[in-house]
C-alpha positions as CSV (number, residue, x, y, z in Angstrom):
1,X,73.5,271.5,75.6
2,X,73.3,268.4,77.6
3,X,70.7,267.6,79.8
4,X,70.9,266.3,83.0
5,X,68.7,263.7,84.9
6,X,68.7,262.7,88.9
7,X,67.5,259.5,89.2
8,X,66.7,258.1,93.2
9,X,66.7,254.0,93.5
10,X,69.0,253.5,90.7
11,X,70.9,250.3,92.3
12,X,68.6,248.1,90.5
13,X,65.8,247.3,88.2
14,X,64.4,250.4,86.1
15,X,66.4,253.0,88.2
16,X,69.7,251.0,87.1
17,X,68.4,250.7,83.7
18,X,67.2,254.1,83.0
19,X,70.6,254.9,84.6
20,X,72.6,253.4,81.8
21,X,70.1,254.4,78.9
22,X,70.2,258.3,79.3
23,X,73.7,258.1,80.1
24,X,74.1,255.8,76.6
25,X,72.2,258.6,74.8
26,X,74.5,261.5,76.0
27,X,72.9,262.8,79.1
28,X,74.4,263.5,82.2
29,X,73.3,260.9,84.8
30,X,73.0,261.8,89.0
31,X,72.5,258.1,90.2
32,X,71.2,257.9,93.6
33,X,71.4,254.8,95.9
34,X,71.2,253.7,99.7
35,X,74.6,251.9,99.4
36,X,76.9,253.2,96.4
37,X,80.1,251.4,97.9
38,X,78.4,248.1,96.2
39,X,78.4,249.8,93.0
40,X,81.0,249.2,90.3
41,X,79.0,249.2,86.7
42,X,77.5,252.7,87.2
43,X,80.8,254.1,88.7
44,X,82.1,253.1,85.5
45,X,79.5,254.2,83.2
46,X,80.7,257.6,81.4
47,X,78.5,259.9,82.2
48,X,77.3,258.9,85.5
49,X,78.2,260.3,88.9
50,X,76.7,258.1,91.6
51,X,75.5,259.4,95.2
52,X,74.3,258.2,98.5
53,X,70.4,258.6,99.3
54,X,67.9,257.4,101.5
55,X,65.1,259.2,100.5
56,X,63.3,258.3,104.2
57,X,66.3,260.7,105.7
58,X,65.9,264.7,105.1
59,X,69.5,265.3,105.7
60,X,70.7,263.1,103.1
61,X,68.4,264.6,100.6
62,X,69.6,268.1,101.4
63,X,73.2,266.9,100.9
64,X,72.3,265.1,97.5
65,X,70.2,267.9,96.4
66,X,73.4,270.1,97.3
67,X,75.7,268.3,95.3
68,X,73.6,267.9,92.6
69,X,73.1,271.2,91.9
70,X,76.5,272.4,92.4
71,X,77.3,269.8,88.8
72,X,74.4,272.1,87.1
73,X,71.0,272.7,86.7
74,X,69.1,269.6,86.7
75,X,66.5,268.9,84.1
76,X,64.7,265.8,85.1
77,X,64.0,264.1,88.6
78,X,63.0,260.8,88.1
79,X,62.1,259.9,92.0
80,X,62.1,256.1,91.2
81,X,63.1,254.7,94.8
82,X,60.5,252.2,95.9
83,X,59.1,249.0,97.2
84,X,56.4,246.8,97.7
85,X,54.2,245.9,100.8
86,X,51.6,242.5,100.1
87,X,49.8,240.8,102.3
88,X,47.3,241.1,104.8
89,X,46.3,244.5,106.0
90,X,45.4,243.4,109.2
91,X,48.4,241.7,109.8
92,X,50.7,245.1,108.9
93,X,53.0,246.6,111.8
94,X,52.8,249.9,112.0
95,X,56.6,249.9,111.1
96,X,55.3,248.3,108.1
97,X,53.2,251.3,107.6
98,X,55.5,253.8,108.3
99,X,58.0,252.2,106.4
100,X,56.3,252.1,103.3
101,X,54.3,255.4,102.9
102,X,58.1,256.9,104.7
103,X,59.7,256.0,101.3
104,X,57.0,255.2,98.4
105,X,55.2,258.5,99.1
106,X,56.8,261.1,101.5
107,X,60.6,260.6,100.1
108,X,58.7,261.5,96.4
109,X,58.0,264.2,98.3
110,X,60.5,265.4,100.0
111,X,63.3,265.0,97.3
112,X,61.3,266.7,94.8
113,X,60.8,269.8,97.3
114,X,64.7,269.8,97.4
115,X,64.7,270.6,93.8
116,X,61.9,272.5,93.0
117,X,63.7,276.1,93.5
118,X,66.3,275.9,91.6
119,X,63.5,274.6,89.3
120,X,61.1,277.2,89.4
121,X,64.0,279.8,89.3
122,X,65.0,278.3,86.7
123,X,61.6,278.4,84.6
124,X,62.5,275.0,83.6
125,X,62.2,271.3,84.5
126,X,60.4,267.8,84.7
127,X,59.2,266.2,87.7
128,X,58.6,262.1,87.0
129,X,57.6,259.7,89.2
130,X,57.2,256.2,88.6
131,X,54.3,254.8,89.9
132,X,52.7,251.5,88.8
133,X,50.1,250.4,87.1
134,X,49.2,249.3,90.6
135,X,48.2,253.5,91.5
136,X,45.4,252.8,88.4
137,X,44.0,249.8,89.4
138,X,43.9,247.6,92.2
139,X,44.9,243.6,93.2
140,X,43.9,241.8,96.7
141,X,46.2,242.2,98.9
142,X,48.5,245.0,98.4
143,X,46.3,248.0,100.1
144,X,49.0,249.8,101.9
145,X,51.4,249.5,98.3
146,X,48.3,251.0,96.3
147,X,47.8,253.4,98.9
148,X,51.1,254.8,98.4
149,X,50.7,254.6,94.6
150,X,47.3,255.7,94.2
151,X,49.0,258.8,96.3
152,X,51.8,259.6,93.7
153,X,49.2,259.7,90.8
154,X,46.7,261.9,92.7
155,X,49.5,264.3,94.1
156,X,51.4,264.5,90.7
157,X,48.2,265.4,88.3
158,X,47.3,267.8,91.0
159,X,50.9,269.3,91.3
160,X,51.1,269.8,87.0
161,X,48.6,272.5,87.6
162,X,50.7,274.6,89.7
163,X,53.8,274.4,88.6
164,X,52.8,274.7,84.8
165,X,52.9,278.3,85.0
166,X,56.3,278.4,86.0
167,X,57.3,276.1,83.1
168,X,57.9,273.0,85.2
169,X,56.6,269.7,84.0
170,X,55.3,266.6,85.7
171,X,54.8,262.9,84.5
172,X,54.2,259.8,86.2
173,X,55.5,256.3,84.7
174,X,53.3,253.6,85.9
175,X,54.7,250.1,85.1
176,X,53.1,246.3,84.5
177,X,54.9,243.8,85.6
178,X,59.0,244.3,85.0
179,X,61.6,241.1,84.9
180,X,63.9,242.3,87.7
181,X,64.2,241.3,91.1
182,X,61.1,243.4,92.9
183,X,59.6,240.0,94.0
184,X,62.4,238.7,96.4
185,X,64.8,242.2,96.7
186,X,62.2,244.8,97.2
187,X,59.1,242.8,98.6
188,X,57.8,243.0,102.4
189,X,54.9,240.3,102.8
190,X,52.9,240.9,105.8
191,X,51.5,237.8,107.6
192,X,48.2,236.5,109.0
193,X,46.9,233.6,109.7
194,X,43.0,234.2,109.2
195,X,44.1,235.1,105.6
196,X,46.3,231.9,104.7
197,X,44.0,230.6,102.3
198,X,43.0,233.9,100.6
199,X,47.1,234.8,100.3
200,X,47.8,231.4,98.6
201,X,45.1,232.0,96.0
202,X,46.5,235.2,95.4
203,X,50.2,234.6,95.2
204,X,49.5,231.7,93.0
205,X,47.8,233.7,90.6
206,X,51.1,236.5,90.6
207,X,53.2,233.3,90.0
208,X,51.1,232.1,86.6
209,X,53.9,231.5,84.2
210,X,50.8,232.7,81.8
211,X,51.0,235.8,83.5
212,X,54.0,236.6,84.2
213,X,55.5,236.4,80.4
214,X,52.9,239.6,79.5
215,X,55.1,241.5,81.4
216,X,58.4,243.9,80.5
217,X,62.1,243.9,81.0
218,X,63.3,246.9,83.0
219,X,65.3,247.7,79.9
220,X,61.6,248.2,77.6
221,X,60.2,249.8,80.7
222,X,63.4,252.6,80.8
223,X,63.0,253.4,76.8
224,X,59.0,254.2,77.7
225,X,60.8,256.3,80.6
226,X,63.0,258.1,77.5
227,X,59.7,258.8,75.8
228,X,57.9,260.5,78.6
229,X,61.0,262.9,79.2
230,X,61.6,263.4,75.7
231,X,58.2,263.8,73.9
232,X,55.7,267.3,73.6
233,X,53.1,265.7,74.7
234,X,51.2,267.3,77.5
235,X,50.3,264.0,79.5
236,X,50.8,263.4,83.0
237,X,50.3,259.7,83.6
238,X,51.9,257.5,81.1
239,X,51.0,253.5,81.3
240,X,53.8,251.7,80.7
241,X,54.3,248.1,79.6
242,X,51.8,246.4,76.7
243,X,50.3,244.4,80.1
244,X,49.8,247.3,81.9
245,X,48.1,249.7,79.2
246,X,45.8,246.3,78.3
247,X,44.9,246.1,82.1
248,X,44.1,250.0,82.3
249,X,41.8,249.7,79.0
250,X,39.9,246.8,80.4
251,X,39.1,248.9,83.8
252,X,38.2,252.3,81.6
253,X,36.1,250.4,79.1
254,X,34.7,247.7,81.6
255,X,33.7,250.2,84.6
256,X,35.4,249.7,88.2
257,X,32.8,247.1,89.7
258,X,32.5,244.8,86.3
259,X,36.6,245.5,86.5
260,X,37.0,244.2,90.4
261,X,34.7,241.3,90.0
262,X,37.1,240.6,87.3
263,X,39.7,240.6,89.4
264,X,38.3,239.1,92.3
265,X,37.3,236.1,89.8
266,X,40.8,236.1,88.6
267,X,42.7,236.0,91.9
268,X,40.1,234.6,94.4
269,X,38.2,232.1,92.0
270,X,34.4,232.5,91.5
């Protein structure tokens, strides 16, 4: 029978990608964006019906949820949509704020209460979340993002236990570093003067060449997506990405305060 997976955020990057691998392997793919009139590849995919969501607006989620449904049961939610917030905490607006908890943490939320009845009715189903390597451990300057990330991991290990009984499934996804366009397309930097130097260090060190070849293309990062859907295994979190399983090791093995100084040394200097 084929299986069915609603994906929110799948414009770009791992949503896109994850988007055209389920569909390659013979699923039926939901594809969820904030504008689907700029879409053409998806809409063209077979296999793939594409939908309008913003998962910050409760009527929208409703509708999507709606029409979802009325295709089949669905067997995976994979509540992808996302951004990032860096910078200086202090220098945040509270639309900042809003904004980003609104969407990385409360539209999880809210989408995934629009499906869990038919769910739980259902006796069947997977929640997954992707979350980021950056809900495991933590980097200067991106407090509010971990926040929301730290969130998703701590509300989705706590919402297995629940729904377990009535043979619903959760997983998280948390990412290293992915080739796509996060940096420029889905990055709100936050600004502050008293922090100028700190920021410069910090950005320079994201922007290591060195660095940045450890990480994955969306494309590796979808087929670790596939294997969290498709395997027994009973795990919620699964770290994603060689970088990002390396960088969770050192924290587990190192402790947290050997781990920070670690990264304080790396990003701030000695």
């Amino acid at each position: 029978m084929t299986q069915t997976i609603f994906i929110t955020g799948a414009s770009t990057g791992l949503g896109r990608a994850a988007a055209l691998l389920f569909a390659k392997r013979g699923w039926k793919v939901i594809a969820t964006m904030r504008n689907p009139d700029k879409e053409a590849e998806l809409k063209a995919t077979p296999g793939v019906t594409v939908m309008r969501l913003d998962v910050t607006k409760p009527a929208e989620i409703a509708e999507a949820a709606k029409a979802a449904l009325a295709l089949g049961p669905v067997d995976v939610l994979f509540n992808n949509a996302g951004y990032g917030l860096a910078g200086p905490f202090e220098g945040a607006s509270d639309e900042q704020l809003a904004a980003e908890i609104d969407t990385n943490l409360l539209g999880v939320m809210r989408v995934t209460q629009a499906f869990l009845p038919a769910m739980r009715d259902r006796g069947q189903g997977m929640i997954l979340t992707t979350t980021s390597i950056g809900g495991l451990v933590t980097f200067p300057f991106n407090s509010v993002y971990h926040a929301t990330k730290w969130g998703l991991e701590g509300w989705s290990e706590s919402l297995a236990f629940e729904l377990e009984p009535f043979g619903l499934r959760v997983r998280t996804i948390a990412p290293g570093g992915i080739s796509t366009d996060f940096g420029s397309r889905s990055l709100v930097v936050t600004q502050h003067p008293a922090y100028a130097e700190q920021v410069g260090k910090v950005m320079a060190a994201f922007a290591n060449p060195e660095r940045r070849a450890n990480g994955s293309t969306a494309e590796q990062i979808a087929e670790e997506v596939w294997q969290a859907v498709t395997e027994p295994s009973g795990a919620v979190t699964h770290v994603a990405g060689n970088d990002a399983r390396g960088l969770y090791a050192q924290r587990l093995q190192a402790g947290i305060e050997a781990f920070r100084a670690a990264i304080r040394s790396q990003f701030l200097g000695a």
